[in-house]
KELUMBA-539108 format. One record per residue (C-alpha): chain; x, y, z negated. Coordinates in steps of 0.5 Angstrom, whole numbers. Example, Ala and Ser with C-alpha at 12.3 -4.5 7.8 and 13.67 -1.06 7.14 Angstrom:
BEGIN
+--------+-------+-------+-------+
! chaine !     X !     Y !     Z !
+--------+-------+-------+-------+
!      A !    25 !    -9 !   -16 !
!      A !    27 !    -2 !   -14 !
+--------+-------+-------+-------+
***
This chain:
BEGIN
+--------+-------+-------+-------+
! chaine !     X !     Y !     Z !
+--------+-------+-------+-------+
!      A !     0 !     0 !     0 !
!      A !     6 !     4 !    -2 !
!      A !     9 !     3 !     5 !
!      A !     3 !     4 !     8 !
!      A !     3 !    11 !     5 !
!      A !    10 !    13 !     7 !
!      A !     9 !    11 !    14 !
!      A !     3 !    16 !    15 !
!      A !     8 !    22 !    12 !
!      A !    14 !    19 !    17 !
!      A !     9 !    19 !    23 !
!      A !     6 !    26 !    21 !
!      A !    13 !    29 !    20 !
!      A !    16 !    35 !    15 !
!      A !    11 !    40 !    15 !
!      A !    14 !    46 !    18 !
!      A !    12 !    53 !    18 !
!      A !     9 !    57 !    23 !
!      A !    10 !    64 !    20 !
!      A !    14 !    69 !    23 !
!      A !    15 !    73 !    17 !
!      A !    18 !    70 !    11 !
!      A !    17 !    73 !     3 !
!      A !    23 !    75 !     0 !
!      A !    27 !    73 !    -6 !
!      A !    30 !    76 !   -12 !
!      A !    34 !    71 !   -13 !
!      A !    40 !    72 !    -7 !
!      A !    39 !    79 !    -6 !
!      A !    33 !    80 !    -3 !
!      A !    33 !    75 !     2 !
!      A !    28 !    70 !     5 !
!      A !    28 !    62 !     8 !
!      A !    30 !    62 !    16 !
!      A !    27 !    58 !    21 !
!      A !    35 !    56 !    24 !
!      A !    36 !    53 !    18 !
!      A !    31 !    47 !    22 !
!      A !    35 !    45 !    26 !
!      A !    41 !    40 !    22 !
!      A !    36 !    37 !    19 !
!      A !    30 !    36 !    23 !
!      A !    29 !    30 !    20 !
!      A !    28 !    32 !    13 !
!      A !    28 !    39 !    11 !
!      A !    20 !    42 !    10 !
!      A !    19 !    49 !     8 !
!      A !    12 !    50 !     3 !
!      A !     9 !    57 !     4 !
!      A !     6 !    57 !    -3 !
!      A !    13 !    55 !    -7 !
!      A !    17 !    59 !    -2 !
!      A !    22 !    53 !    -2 !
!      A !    25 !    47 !     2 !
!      A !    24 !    40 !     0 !
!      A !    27 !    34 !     3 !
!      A !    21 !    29 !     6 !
!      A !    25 !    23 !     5 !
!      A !    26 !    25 !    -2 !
!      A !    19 !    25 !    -3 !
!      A !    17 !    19 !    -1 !
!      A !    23 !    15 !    -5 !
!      A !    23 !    19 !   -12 !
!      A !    21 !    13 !   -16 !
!      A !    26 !     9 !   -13 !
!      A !    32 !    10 !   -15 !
!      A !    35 !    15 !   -20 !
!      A !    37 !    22 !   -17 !
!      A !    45 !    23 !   -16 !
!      A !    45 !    30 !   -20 !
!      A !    44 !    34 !   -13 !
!      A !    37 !    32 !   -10 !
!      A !    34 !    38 !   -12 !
!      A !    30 !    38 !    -6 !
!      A !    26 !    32 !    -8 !
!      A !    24 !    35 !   -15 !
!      A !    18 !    39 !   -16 !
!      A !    22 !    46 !   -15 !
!      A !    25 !    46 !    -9 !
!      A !    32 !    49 !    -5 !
!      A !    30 !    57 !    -7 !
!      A !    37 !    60 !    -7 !
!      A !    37 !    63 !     0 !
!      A !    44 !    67 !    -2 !
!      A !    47 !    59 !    -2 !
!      A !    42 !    56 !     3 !
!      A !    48 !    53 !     7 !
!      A !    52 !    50 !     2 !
!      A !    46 !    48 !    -2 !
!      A !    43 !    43 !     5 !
!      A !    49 !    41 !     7 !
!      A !    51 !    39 !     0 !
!      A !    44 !    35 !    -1 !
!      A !    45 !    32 !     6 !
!      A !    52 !    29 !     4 !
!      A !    49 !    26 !    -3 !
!      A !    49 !    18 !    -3 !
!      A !    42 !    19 !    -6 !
!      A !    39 !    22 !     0 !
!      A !    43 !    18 !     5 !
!      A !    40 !    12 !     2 !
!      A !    32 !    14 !     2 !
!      A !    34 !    16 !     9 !
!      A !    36 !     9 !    11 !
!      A !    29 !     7 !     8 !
!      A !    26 !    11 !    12 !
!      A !    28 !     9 !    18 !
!      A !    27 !     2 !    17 !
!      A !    21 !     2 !    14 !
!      A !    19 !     6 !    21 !
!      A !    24 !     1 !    25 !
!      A !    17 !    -5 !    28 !
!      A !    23 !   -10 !    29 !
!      A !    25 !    -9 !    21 !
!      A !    18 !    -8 !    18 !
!      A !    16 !   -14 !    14 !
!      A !    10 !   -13 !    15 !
!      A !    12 !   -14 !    23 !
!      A !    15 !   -20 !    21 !
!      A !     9 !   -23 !    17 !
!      A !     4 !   -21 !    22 !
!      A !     9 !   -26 !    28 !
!      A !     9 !   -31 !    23 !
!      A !     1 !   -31 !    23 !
!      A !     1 !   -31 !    30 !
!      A !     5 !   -36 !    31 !
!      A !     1 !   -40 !    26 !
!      A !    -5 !   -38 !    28 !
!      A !    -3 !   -41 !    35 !
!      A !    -1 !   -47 !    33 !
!      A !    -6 !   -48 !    28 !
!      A !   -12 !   -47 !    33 !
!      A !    -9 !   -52 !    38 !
!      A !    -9 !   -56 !    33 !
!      A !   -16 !   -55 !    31 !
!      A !   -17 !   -56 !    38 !
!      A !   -15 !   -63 !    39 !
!      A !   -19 !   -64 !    33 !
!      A !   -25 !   -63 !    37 !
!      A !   -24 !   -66 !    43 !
!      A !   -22 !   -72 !    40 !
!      A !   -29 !   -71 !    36 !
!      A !   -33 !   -70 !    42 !
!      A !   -30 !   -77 !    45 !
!      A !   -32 !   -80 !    39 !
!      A !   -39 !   -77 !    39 !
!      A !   -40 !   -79 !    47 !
!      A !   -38 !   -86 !    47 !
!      A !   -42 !   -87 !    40 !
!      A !   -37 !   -89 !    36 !
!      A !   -34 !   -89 !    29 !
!      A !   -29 !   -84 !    27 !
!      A !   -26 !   -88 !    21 !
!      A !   -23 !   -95 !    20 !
!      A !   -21 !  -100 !    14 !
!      A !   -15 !   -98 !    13 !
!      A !   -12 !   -91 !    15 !
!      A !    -5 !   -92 !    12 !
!      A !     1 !   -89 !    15 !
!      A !     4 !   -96 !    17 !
!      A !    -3 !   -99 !    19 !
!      A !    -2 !  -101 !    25 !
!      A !    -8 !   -98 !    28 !
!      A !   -11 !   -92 !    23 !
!      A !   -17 !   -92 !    26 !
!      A !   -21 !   -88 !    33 !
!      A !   -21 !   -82 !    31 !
!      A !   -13 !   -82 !    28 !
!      A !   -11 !   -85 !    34 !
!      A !   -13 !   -80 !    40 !
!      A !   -10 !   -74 !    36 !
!      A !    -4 !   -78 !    36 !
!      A !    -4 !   -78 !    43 !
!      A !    -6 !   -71 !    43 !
!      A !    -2 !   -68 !    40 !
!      A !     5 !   -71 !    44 !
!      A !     1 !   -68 !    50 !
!      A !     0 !   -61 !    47 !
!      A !     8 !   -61 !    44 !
!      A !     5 !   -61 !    35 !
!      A !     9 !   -65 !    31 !
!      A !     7 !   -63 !    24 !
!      A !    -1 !   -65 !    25 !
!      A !    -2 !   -66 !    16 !
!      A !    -9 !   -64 !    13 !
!      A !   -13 !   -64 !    21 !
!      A !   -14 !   -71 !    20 !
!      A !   -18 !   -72 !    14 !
!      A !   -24 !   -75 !    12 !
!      A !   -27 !   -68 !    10 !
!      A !   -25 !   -66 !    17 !
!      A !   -28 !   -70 !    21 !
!      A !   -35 !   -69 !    18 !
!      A !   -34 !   -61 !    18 !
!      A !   -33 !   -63 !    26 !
!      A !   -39 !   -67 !    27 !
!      A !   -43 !   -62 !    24 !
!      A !   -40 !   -56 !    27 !
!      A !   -42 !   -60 !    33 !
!      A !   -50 !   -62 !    31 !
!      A !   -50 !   -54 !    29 !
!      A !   -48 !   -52 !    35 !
!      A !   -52 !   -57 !    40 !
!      A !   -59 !   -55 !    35 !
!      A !   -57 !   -48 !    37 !
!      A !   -57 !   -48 !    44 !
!      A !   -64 !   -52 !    43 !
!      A !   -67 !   -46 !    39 !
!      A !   -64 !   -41 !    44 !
!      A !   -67 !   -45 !    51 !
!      A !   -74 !   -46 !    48 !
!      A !   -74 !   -40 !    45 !
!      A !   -82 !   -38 !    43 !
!      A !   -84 !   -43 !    47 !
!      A !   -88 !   -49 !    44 !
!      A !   -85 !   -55 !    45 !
!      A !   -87 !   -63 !    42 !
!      A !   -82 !   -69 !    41 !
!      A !   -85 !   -76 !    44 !
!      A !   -81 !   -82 !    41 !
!      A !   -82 !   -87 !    46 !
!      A !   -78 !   -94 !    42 !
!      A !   -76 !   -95 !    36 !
!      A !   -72 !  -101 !    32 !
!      A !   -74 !  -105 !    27 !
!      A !   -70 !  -109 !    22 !
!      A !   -68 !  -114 !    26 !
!      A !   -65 !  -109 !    31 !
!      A !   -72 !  -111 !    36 !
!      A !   -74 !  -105 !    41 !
!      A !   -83 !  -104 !    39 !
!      A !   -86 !   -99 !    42 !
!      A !   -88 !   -92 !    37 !
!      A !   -95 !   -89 !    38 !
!      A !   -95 !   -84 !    32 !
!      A !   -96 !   -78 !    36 !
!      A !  -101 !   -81 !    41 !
!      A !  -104 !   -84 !    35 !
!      A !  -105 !   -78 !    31 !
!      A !  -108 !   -74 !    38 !
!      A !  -112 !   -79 !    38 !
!      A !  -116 !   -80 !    31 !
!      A !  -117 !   -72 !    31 !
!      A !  -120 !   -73 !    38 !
!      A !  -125 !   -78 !    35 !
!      A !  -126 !   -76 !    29 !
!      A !  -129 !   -69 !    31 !
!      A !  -133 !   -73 !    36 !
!      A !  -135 !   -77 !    29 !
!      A !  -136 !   -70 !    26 !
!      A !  -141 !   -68 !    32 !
!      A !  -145 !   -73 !    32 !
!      A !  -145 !   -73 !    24 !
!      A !  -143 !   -80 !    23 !
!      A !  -138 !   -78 !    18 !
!      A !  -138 !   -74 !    12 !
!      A !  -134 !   -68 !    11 !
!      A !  -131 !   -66 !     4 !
!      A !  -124 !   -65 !     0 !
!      A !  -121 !   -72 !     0 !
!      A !  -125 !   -74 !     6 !
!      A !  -122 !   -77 !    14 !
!      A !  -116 !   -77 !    11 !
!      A !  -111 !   -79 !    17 !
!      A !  -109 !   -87 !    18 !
!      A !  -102 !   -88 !    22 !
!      A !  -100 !   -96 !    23 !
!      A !   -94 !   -99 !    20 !
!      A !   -88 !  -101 !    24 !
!      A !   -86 !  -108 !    22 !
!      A !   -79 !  -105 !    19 !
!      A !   -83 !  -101 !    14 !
!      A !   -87 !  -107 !    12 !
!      A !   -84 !  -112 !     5 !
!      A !   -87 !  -119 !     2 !
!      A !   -94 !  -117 !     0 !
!      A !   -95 !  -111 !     4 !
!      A !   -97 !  -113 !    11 !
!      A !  -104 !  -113 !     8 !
!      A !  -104 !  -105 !     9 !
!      A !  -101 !  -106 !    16 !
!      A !  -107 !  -111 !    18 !
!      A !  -111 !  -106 !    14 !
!      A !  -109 !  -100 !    19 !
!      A !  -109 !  -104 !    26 !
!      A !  -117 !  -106 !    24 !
!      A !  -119 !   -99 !    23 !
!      A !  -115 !   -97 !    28 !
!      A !  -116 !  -102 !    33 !
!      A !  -120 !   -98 !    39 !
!      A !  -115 !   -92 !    38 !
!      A !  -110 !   -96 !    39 !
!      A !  -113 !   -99 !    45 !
!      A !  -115 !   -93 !    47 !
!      A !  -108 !   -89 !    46 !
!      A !  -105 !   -97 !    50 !
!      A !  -110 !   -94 !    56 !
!      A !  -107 !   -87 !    57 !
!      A !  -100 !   -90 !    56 !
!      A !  -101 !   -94 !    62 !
!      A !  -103 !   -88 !    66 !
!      A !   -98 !   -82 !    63 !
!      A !   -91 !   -86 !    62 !
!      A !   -86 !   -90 !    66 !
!      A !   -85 !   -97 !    69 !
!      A !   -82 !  -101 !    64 !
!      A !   -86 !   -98 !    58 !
!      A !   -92 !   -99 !    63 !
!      A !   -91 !  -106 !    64 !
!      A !   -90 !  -106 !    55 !
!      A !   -96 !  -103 !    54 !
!      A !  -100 !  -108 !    59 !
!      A !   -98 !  -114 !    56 !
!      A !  -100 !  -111 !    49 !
!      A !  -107 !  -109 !    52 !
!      A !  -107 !  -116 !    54 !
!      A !  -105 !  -119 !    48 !
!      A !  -110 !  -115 !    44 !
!      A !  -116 !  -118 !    48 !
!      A !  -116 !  -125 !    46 !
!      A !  -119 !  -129 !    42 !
!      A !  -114 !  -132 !    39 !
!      A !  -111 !  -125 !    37 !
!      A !  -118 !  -122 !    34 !
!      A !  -118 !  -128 !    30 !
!      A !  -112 !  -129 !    27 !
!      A !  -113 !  -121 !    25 !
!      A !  -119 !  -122 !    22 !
!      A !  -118 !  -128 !    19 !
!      A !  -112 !  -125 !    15 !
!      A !  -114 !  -119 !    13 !
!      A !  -120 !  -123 !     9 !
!      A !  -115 !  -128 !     6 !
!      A !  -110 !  -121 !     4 !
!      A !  -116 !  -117 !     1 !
!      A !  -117 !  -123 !    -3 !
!      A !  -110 !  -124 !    -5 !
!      A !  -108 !  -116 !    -5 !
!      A !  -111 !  -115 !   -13 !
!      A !  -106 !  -121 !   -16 !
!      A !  -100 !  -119 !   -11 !
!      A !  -100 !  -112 !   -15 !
!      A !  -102 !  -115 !   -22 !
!      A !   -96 !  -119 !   -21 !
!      A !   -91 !  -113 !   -20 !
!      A !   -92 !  -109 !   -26 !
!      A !   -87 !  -109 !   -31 !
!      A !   -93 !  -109 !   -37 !
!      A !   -97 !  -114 !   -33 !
!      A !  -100 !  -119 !   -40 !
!      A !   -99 !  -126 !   -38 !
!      A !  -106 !  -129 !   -40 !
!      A !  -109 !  -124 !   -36 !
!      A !  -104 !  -126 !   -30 !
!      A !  -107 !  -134 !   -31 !
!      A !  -114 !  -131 !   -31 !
!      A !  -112 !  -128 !   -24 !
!      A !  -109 !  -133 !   -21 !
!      A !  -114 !  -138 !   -23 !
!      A !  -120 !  -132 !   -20 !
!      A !  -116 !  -131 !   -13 !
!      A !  -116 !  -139 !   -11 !
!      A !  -124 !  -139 !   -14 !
!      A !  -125 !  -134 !    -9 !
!      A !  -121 !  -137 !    -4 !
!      A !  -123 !  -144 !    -5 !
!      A !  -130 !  -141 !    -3 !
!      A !  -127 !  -137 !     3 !
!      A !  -125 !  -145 !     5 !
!      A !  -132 !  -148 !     4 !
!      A !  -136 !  -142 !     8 !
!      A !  -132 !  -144 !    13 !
+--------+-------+-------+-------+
***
């Protein structure tokens, strides 16, 4: 901060004076400051109208340094005011070891190629040079990683493994091509999820930019269960569909309405689906049948071959006896199952009371047995 200010004062220069005619001193007989006394000393002697005295620039800037020699007088606060022995006076000063010393400083601190501050700042750029080439091995590496899908890490990242993983390995590759050897902390796992979220950041980005005010709808065709099997996503067909039917229910007046009331139904892929819980599943395509099949009939007509070719097959499979039966079927065997499979999960469940239940459900469908 210090430098800093100096360097504005040497920029600027020592004051001079613009006056033509110059008071008079007591001290020397009456005499007064003259501007030829500028000429030796250009790049230190300032004169100050309202002290009427000459001071040293350079003095100045430095004063709290180093300790004075005894004859910078011009640096402390009265100034040269002996005009009678002005010469002697300047030429003594400049002669002085301690003038010669703040002289110095000043012209190395104005010399770019001696300022710190110059050398710190090509360090920085010599760093910030290398620095974003590596940032930008880094990222390119990444964004190999995330086109062809594949994992950034490996088992065993060690310096003397003998393959420390995709990501490692390309910017090792890299880097020889770009000329850096010292390539610590880019390859970090914080790092490499930094990347891969500045590059989600920068892709939801432009989609924002594209679509702008506009309305846009996202349709998920596929989706994989558990076992890794492709099936069919009809949830937002399905949702479109139930509100089309349900005001045409409303309309019609077939349907209440009210709080809590024509709640909305989805079905369950059968990922989502556990031991006991395929009743709701069942539940949900028996009341959700003809949506189904009319959401089956619109994909026929709307989407591509190979999702038509799937959407046929299941309309034909939803058509036969042999599926109507099974569903119905199982929905009344689970009905009657469903009260004892959510007894028998609670912590707090009492034992005689579970027997009861037992004891209730093959009653009820020992009699599901015999009406049939």
């Amino acid at each position: 901060m210090q430098d800093s200010m100096r360097r504005t004062f040497l920029i600027k220069g020592p004051h001079r004076s613009n006056m033509t005619i110059y008071s008079t001193s007591d001290m020397g007989g009456k005499r007064k400051f003259k501007p030829e006394w500028y000429a030796p000393y250009l790049e230190w002697m300032e004169y100050s109208e309202h002290d009427d005295a000459v001071f040293c620039l350079p003095c100045y800037l430095f004063k709290d340094v180093t300790k004075y020699d005894g004859d910078s007088f011009v640096g402390r606060g009265n100034g040269l005011k002996d005009w009678n022995h002005s010469t002697e006076g300047l030429n003594r000063h400049a002669s002085s070891d301690c003038h010669k010393l703040f002289i110095t400083k000043c012209r190395n601190l104005m010399s770019e190629k001696q300022s710190i501050y110059t050398s710190l700042r090509k360090q920085n750029e010599i760093v910030d040079s290398e620095y974003t080439i590596k940032l930008k091995i880094s990222f390119l590496a990444a964004r190999l990683l995330m086109q062809g899908g594949q994992a950034f890490q490996d088992h065993d990242e060690k310096e003397d493994s003998s393959y420390q993983g995709h990501f490692i390995e390309y910017v090792k590759e890299l880097r020889i091509s770009y000329g850096i050897k010292d390539f610590r902390g880019m390859t970090f796992g914080q790092v490499q999820k930094e990347l891969c979220c500045a590059s989600a950041f920068l892709v939801t980005s432009k989609i924002v930019k594209d679509i702008g005010n506009d309305f846009f709808a996202i349709l998920n065709d596929e989706s994989g269960d558990c076992a890794g099997k492709e099936q069919m996503a009809l949830q937002e067909f399905l949702q479109e569909a139930q509100l089309v039917h349900l005001v045409e229910l409303i309309e019609e007046g077939l349907v209440e309405t009210g709080g809590g009331l024509n709640q909305e139904s989805s079905l369950l892929r059968a990922g989502e689906t556990r031991w006991g819980s395929h009743y709701k599943a069942l539940t949900s395509i028996s009341t959700l049948f003809s949506l189904v099949l009319s959401v089956l009939h619109q994909i026929c007509e709307d989407v591509s071959c190979k999702v038509q070719g799937e959407a046929k097959t299941l309309l034909t499979l939803l058509h036969t006896f042999d599926f109507i039966f099974m569903l119905s079927l199982m929905v009344d065997v689970l009905d009657v199952t469903h009260d004892l499979n959510m007894a028998l999960q609670r912590c707090d469940q009492d034992l005689l009371n579970a027997l009861n239940l037992v004891r209730i459900t093959k009653l009820r469908l020992q009699r599901m047995r015999d009406d049939c």
